[in-house]
C-alpha positions as CSV (number, residue, x, y, z in Angstrom):
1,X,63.4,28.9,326.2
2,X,60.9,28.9,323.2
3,X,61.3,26.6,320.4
4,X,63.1,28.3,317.3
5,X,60.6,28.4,314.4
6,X,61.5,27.5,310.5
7,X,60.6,30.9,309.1
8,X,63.1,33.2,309.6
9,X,63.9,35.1,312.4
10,X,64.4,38.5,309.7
11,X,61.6,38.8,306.9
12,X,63.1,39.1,303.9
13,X,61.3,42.1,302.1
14,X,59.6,42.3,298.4
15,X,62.8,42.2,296.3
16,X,62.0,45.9,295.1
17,X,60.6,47.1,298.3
18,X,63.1,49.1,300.7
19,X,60.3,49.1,303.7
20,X,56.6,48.6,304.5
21,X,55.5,52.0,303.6
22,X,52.0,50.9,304.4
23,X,50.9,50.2,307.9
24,X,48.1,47.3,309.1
25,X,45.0,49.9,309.1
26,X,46.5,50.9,305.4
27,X,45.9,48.4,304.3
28,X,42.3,47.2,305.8
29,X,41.6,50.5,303.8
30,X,42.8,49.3,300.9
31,X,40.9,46.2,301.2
32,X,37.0,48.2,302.2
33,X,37.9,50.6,299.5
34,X,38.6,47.4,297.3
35,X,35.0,46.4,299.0
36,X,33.6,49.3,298.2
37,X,34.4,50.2,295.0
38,X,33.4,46.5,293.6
39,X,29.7,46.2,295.4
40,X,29.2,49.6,293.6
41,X,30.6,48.7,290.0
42,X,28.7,45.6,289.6
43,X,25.4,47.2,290.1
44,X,25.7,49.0,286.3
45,X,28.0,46.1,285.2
46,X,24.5,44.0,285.6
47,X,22.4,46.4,284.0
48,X,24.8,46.3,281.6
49,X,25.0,42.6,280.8
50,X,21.2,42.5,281.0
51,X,20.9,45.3,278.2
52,X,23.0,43.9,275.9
53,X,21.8,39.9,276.4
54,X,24.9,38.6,278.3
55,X,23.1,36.2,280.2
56,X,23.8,32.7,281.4
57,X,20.8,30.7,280.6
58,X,19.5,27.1,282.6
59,X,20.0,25.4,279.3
60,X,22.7,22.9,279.7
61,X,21.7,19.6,282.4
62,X,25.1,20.8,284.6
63,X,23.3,24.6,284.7
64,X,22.0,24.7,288.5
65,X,19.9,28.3,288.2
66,X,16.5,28.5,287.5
67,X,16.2,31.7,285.6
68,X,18.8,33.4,283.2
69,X,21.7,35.5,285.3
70,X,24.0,38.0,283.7
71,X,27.3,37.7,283.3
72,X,30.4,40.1,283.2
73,X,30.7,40.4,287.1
74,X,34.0,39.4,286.8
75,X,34.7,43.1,284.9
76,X,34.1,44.6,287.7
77,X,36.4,42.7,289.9
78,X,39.5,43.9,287.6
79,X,38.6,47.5,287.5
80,X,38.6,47.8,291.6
81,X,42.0,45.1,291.9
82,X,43.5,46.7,288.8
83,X,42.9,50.5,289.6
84,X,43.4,49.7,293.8
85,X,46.6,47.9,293.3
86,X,48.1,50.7,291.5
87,X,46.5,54.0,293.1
88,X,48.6,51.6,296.3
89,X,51.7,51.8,294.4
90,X,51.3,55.5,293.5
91,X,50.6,56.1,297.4
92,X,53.5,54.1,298.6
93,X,56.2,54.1,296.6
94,X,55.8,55.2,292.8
95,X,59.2,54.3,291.2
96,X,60.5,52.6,288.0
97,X,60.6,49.4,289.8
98,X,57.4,49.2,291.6
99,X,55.5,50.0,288.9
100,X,56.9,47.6,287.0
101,X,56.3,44.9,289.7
102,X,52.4,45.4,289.8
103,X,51.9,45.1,285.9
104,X,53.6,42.0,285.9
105,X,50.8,40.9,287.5
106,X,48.1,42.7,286.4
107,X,48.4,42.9,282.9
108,X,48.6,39.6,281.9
109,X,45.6,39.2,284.3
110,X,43.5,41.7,282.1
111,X,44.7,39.7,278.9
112,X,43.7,36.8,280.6
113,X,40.1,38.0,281.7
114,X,39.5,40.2,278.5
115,X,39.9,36.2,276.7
116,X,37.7,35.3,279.1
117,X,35.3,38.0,278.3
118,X,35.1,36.9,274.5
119,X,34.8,33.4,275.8
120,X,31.4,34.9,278.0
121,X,30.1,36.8,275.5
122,X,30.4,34.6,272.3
123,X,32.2,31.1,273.5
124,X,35.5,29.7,273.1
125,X,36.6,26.3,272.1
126,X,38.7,24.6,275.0
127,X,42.0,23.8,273.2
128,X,42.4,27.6,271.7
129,X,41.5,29.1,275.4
130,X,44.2,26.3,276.3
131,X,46.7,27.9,274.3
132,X,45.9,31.0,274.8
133,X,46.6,30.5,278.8
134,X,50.2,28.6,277.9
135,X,51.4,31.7,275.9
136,X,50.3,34.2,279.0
137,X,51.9,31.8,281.3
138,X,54.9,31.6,279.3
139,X,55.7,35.3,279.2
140,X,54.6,35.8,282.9
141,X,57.1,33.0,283.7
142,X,59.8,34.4,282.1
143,X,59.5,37.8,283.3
144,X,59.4,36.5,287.1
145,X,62.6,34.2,286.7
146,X,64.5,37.1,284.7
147,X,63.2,39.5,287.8
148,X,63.8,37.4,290.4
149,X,60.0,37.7,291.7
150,X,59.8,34.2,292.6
151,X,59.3,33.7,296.3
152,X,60.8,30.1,296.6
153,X,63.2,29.0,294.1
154,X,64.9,26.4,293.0
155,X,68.5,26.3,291.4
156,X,67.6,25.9,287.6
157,X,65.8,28.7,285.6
158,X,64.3,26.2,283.2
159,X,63.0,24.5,286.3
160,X,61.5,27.4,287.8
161,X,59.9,28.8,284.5
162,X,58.4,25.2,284.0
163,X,56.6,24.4,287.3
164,X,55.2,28.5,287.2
165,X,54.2,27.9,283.7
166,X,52.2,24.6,285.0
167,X,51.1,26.4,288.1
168,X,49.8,29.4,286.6
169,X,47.8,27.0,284.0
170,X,46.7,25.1,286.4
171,X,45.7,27.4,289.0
172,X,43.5,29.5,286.5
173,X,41.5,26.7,285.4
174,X,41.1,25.2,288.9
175,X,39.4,28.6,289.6
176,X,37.1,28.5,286.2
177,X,36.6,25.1,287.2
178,X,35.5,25.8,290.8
179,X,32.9,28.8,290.0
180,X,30.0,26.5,289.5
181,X,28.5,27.3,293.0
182,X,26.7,30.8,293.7
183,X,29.1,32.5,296.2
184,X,31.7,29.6,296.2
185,X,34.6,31.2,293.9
186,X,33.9,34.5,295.4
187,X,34.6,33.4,299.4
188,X,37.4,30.7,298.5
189,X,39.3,33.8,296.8
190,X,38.8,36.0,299.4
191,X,39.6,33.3,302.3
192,X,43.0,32.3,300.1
193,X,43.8,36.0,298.9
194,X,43.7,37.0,303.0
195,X,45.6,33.7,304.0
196,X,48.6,35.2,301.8
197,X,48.0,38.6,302.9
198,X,48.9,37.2,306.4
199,X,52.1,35.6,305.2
200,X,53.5,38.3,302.9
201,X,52.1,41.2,305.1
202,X,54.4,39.6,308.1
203,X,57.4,38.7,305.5
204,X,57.4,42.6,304.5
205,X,56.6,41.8,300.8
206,X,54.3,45.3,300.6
207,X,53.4,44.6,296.6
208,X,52.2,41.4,297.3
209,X,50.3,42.2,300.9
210,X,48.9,45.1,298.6
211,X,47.4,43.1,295.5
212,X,46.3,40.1,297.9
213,X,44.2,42.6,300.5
214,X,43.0,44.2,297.4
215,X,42.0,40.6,295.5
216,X,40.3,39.6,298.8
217,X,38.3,43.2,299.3
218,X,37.1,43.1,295.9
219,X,36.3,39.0,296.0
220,X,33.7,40.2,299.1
221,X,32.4,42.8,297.5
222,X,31.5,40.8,294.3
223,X,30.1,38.2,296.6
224,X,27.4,40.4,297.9
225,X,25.7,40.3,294.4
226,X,26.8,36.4,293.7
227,X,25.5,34.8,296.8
228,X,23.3,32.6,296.6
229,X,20.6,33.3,294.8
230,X,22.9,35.0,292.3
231,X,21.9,38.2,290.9
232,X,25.1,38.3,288.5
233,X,28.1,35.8,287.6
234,X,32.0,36.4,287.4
235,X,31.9,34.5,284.4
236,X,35.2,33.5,282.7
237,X,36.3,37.0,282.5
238,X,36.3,36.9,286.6
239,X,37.4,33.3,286.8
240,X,40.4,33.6,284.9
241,X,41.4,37.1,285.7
242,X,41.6,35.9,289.8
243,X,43.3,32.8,288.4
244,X,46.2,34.7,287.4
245,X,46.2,37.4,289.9
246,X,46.1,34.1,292.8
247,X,48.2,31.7,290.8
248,X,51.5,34.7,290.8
249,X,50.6,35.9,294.6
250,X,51.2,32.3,295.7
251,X,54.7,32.3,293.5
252,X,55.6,35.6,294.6
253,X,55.0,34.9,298.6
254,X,58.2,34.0,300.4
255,X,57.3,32.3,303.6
256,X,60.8,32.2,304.4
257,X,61.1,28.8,306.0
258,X,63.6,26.3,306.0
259,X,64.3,24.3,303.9
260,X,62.5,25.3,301.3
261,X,60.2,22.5,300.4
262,X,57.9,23.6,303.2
263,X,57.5,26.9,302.1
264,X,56.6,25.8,298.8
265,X,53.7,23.1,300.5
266,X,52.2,26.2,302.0
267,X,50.7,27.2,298.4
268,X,48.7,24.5,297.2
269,X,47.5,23.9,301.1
270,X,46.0,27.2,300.6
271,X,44.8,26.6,297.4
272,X,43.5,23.0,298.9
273,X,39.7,23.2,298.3
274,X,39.8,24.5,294.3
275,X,42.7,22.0,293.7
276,X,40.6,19.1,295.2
277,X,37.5,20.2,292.9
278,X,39.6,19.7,290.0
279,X,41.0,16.6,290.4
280,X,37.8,15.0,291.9
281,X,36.2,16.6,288.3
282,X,39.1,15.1,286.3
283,X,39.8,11.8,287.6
284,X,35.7,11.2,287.5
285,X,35.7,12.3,284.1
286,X,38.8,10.1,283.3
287,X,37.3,7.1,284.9
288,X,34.0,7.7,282.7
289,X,36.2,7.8,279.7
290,X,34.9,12.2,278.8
291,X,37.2,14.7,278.4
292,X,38.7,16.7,281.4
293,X,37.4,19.9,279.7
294,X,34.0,19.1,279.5
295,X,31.6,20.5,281.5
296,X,29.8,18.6,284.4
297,X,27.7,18.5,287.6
298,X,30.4,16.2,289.1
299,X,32.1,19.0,291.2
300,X,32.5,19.5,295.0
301,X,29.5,21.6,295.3
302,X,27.4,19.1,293.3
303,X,28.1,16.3,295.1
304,X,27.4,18.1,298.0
305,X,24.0,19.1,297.1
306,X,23.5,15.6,296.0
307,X,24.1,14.0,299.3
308,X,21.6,17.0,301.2
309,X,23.0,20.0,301.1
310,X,21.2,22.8,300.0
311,X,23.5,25.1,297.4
312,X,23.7,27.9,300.7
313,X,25.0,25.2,302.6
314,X,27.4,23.7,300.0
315,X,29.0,27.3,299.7
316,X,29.3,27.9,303.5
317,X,31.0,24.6,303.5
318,X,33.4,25.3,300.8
319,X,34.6,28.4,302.5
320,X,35.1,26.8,305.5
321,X,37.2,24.2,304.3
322,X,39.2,26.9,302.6
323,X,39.3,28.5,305.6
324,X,40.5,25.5,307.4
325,X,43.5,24.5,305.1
326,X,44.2,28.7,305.2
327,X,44.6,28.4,308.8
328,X,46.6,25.1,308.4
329,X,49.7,27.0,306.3
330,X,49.3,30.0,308.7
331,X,50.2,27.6,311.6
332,X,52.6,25.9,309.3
333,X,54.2,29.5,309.2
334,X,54.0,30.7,312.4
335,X,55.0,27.2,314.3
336,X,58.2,26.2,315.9
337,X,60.0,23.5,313.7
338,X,58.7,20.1,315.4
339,X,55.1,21.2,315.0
340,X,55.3,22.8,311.3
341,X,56.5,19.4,309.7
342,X,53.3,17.3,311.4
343,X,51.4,20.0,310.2
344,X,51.8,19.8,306.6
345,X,51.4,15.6,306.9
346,X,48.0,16.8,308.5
347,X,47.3,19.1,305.7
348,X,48.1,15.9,303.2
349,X,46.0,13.2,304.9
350,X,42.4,15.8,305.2
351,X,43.4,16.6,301.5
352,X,43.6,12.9,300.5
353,X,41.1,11.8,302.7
354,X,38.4,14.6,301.3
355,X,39.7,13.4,297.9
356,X,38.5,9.8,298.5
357,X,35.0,10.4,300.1
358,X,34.2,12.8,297.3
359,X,35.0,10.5,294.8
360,X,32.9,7.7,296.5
361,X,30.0,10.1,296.1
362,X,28.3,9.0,292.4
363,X,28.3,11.2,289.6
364,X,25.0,12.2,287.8
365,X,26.8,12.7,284.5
């Protein structure tokens, strides 16, 4: 007789889906049309950013290019997710819940990016962008508590709108934080976006299997123009729009295992790599008495590079270790009980341990 697992035996569907009116191959189409429709859109998105001067120029110490590259990829990124994810719900189920349940999402993503677009095209200062991303987070964690959209919660609604306030804040400037690399926001997306496609697509959560097949199409196609060498960036527009989209998909996935806690360690393992970039950035720039919000070559992929890698080589490794902590929570998910538990200690000592040799790795700055 097999071990009993911790998930559930039943998946608990989306709370305003009555069934998986999508099947498996469904949705693969959803994410090549996803892949499709982004490696076409960024083609006149470049020309576009070339023509009217939105270009990211080598002239900052941190700036790793050689030659200016355009900006604005990240525009085209939200048109395929944005227009996907709701030509899905149309297909599937188009009702005054559904539709709803996507635009909770994607809307204050498209706030979120079109900041980031001003912030591209003319700069930002860090503290007004700040509040700007509190506010969104603010509304969006509202409107999940007051829906009941939150995958895992706990018994207090303050509580819960606090730590997805936090999260989503967090989350979205881990992933600003972490495009410094040609390719290596791009393929950490799409390896993270496809490890919670996994989880919710099993669990019978179809809205968020639908947006996170989408987010990791449309993260492949984009990385086809940003690999390295980049011929366009996602800029902040992109950055911050994925934050948001990624930051709610984790909140929204229920991996329905008990008790609780573990479900909830399954996010930020999957989110692993970006969050170790950021707090190897911060506690370096903390130590060296700079602000956390100041730019610097003191990320993962620099210190890579700085200790031999070339900047293909940095990227490839980022991914995998995405793809390693991915596979980590999907084991975590699919385990019996006395295996899941070690698992996540696992998870916790590679994090900790990757944490300390980055950090023994000198800064430049």
């Amino acid at each position: 007789m097999s071990a009993p697992t911790e998930h559930s035996i039943n998946p608990q569907p989306d709370t305003y889906t009555r069934s998986m009116s999508f099947s498996a191959g469904q949705f693969a189409l959803l994410g090549l049309m996803a892949f499709a429709l982004t490696g076409l859109l960024t083609w006149p998105i470049r020309l576009l950013a070339i023509r009217i001067g939105a270009m990211d120029k080598p002239n900052l110490e941190r700036k790793t290019q050689k030659e200016p590259v355009p900006y604005l990829g990240g525009i085209s990124i939200a048109i395929a997710v944005t227009a996907l994810a709701y030509a899905g719900v149309v297909a599937s189920d188009f009702t005054t819940t559904n539709f709803p349940l996507a635009s909770y999402v994607l809307i204050p993503a498209l706030i979120m990016g079109a900041m980031g677009l001003i912030d591209d095209l003319s700069g930002l200062p860090a503290l007004p962008r700040l509040l700007v991303q509190t506010i969104i987070a603010i509304a969006v964690a509202v409107v999940l508590v007051k829906t009941d959209t939150v995958g895992v919660a706990f018994g207090s609604s303050f509580l819960n709108q606090a730590l997805t306030v936090v999260w989503i804040v967090g989350i979205c400037n881990s992933i600003n934080f972490f495009d410094n690399l040609d390719g290596g926001a791009a393929g950490t997306v799409a390896v993270v976006t496809l490890g919670i496609f996994y989880i919710a697509f099993n669990q019978g959560q179809e809205s968020v299997s639908a947006l996170a097949i989408t987010t990791a199409g449309a993260t492949l196609g984009f990385l086809i123009w940003n690999k390295q060498p980049a011929k366009i960036y996602m800029g902040d527009a992109g950055a911050l729009f994925l934050g948001v989209i990624i930051s709610v998909l984790t909140i929204r996935v229920d991996p329905g295992i008990n008790p609780s806690w573990k479900s909830l360690a399954l996010m930020p393992i999957l989110l692993a790599v970006p969050i170790l970039d950021t707090t190897v950035a911060v506690i370096s720039r903390m130590y060296r008495g700079i602000s956390p919000l100041t730019g610097g070559k003191d990320h993962l992929s620099h210190r890579l590079v700085r200790k031999g890698a070339t900047h293909k080589t940095a990227a490839i490794l980022l991914w995998a270790g995405s793809a390693l902590f991915a596979l980590l929570a999907i084991g975590i998910y699919n385990s019996p009980a006395n295996v899941g538990t070690p698992l996540i200690y696992l998870s916790a000592i590679i994090w900790v341990g990757a944490l300390i040799s980055f950090l023994r790795i000198p800064s430049e700055d």
